[in-house]
C-alpha positions as CSV (number, residue, x, y, z in Angstrom):
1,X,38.3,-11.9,13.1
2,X,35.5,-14.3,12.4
3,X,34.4,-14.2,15.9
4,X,34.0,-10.4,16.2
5,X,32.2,-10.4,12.9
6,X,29.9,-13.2,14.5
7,X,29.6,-11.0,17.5
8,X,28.5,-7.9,15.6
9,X,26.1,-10.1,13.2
10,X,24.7,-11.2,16.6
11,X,24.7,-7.9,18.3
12,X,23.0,-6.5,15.3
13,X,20.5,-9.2,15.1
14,X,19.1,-8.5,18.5
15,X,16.9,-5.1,18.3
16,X,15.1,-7.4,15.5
17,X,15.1,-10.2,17.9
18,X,13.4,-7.9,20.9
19,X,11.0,-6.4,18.3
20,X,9.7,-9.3,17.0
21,X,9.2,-10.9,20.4
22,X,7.4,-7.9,21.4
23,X,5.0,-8.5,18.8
24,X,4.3,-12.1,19.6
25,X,3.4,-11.2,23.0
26,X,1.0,-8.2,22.0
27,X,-0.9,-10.5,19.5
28,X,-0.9,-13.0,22.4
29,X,-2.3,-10.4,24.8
30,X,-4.9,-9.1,22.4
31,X,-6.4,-12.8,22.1
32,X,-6.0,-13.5,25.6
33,X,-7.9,-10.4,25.8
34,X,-10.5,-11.4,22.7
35,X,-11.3,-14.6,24.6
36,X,-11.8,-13.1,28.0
37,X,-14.2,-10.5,26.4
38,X,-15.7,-13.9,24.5
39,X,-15.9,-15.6,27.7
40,X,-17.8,-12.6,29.6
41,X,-20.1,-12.1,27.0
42,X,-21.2,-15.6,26.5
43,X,-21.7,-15.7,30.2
44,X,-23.7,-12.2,30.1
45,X,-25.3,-14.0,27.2
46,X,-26.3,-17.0,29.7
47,X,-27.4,-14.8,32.6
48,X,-29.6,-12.8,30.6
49,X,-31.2,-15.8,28.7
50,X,-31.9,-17.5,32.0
51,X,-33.1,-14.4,33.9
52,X,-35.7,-14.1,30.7
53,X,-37.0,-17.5,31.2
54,X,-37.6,-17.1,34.7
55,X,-40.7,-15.4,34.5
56,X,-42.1,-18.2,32.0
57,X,-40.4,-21.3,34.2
58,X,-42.5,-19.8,37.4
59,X,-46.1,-19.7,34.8
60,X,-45.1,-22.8,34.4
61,X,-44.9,-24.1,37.9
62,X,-48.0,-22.1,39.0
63,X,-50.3,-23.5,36.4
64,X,-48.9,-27.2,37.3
65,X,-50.1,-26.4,41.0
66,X,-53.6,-24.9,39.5
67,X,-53.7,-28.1,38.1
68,X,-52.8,-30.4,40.8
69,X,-55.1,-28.7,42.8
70,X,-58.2,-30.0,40.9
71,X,-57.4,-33.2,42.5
72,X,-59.0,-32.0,45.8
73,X,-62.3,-31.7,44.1
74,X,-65.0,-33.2,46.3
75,X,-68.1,-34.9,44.3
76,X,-69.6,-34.7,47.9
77,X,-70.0,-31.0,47.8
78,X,-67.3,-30.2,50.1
79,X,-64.9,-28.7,48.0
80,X,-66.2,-26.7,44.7
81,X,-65.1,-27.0,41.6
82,X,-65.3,-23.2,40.3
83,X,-63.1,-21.6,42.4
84,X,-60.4,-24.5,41.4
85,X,-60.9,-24.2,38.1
86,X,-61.1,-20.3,38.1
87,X,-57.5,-20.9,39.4
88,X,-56.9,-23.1,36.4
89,X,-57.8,-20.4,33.9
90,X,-55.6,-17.6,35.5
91,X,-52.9,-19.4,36.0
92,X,-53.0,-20.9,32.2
93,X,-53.5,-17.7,30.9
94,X,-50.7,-16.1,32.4
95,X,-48.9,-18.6,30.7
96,X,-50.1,-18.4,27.8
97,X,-49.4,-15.0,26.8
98,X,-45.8,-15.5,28.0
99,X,-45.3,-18.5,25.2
100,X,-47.7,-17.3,22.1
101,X,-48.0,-20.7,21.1
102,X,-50.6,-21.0,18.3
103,X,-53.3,-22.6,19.6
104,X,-52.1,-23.5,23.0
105,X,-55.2,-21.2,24.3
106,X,-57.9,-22.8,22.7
107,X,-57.0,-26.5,24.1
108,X,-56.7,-25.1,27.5
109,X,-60.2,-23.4,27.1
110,X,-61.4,-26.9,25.8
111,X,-60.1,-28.9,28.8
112,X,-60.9,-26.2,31.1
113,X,-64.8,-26.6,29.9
114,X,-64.4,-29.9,30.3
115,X,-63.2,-29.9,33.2
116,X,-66.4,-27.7,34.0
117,X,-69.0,-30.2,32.4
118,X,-66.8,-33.6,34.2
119,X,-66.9,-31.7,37.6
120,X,-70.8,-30.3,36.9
121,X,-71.9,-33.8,36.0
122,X,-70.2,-35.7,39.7
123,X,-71.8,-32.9,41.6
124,X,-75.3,-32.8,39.9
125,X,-75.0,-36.8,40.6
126,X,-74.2,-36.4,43.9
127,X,-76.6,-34.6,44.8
128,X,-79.2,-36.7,43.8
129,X,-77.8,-40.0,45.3
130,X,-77.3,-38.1,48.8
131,X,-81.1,-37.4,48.6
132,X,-82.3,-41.0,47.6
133,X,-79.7,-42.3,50.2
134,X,-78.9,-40.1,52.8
135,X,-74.9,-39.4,52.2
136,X,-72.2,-41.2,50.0
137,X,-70.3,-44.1,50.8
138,X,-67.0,-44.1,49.9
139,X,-67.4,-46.1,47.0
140,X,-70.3,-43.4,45.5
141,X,-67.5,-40.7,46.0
142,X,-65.2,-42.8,44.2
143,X,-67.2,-43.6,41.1
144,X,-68.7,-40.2,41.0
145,X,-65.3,-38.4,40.7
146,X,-63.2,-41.0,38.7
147,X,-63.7,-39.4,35.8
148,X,-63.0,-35.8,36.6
149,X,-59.7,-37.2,38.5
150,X,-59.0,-39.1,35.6
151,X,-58.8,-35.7,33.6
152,X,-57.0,-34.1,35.7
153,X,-54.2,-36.6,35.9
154,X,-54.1,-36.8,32.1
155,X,-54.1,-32.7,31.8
156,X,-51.0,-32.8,34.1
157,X,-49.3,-35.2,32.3
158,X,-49.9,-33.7,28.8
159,X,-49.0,-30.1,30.3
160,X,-45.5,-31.7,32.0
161,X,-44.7,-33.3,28.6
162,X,-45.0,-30.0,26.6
163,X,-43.1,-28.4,29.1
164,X,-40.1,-30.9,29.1
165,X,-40.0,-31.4,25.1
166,X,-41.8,-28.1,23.5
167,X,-45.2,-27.4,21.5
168,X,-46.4,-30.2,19.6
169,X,-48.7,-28.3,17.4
170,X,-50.3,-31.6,16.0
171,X,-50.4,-33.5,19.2
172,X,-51.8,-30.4,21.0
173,X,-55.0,-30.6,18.3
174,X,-56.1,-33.7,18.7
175,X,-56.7,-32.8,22.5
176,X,-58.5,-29.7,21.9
177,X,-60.9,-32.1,19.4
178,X,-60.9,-34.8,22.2
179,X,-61.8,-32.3,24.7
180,X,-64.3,-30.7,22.9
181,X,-65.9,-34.2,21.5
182,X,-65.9,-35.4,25.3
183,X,-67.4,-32.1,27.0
184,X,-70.3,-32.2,24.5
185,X,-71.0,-35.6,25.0
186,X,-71.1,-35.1,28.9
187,X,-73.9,-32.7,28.2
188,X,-75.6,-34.7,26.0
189,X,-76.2,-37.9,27.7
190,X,-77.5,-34.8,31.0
191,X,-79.7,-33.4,28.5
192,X,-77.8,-30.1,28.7
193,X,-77.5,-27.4,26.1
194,X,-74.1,-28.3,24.3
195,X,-70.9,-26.1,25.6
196,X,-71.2,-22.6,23.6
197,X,-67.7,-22.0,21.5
198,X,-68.3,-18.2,22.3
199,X,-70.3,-15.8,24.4
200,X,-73.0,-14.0,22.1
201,X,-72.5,-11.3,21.7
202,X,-68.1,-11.2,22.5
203,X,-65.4,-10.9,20.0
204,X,-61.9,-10.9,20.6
205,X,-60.3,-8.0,19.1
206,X,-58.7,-9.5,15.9
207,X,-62.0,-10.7,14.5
């Protein structure tokens, strides 16, 4: 008698048992299902974000070239330095309106000038010592062009660092002051008229 009653307890038990399983395995199925939706979104997510930095990572490269590039300059004449350094400005431009970093602009303008004024001053000087002497020895060549090499090895650096740790507003500053204080005391000890900060006559459109 007590084993039939177990039986039916047991028997009755079951549909319960069943149901309640059933449930377990849906509301494992829908998180299964929650995280594999999680999982493809994130990854969506990642694929987007690193399709959209993409167009900013090849800026980046291409200015980094522009730059390296300067290194060919030739205080001998071969090689000029506008066409190099028009190459500088496009390429830093298309980067800059990628990141709209405050300020980012108007240091590259200031190193771009002077570059200008460093590259200006080795070829003015080279001039003149190929007519007192006929040509450059190698060591005119080196010593006229040190010091636009030197800038462009520091310019590449500085760029590479901002690029691997972000804009350092503050440190960014100082080199657009540096730059500027420099190019205007390249054309001061060549009796040039100091660098202009605009055109006469040009605005940009928020002024």
């Amino acid at each position: 008698m007590i084993s039939t009653t177990m039986a039916a307890e047991s028997v009755l038990a079951w549909p319960e048992y069943v149901s309640l399983s059933a449930g377990v395995v849906s509301v494992v199925i829908a998180v299964l299902a929650w995280l594999a939706a999680r999982k493809s979104t994130n990854i969506a997510e990642r694929a987007q974000t690193y399709a959209e930095a993409q167009p900013t990572e090849a800026a980046w490269d291409s200015l980094l070239v522009a730059v390296a590039a300067l290194q060919t300059f030739d205080p001998n004449g071969n090689e000029r330095a506008r066409p190099l350094l028009t190459e500088l400005r496009t390429r830093a431009t298309l980067l800059i309106d990628r990141l709209q970093w405050p300020g980012f602009d108007q240091w590259i303008a200031a190193e771009s000038q002077l570059g200008a004024s460093l590259m200006g001053e080795a070829l003015e000087r080279g001039e003149a010592r190929r007519r007192d002497k006929g040509g450059l020895s190698t060591e005119d060549h080196v010593e006229l062009g040190s010091q636009a090499w030197a800038w462009v090895s520091a310019l590449f650096s500085n760029l590479r660092l901002l690029r691997r740790e972000g804009f350092q507003p503050d440190k960014v500053e100082r080199l657009r002051v540096l730059a500027v204080d420099t190019a205007m005391a390249v054309a001061e000890r060549n009796g040039w008229e100091p660098p202009p900060d605009k055109v006469p006559g040009v605005s940009d459109l928020d002024d």
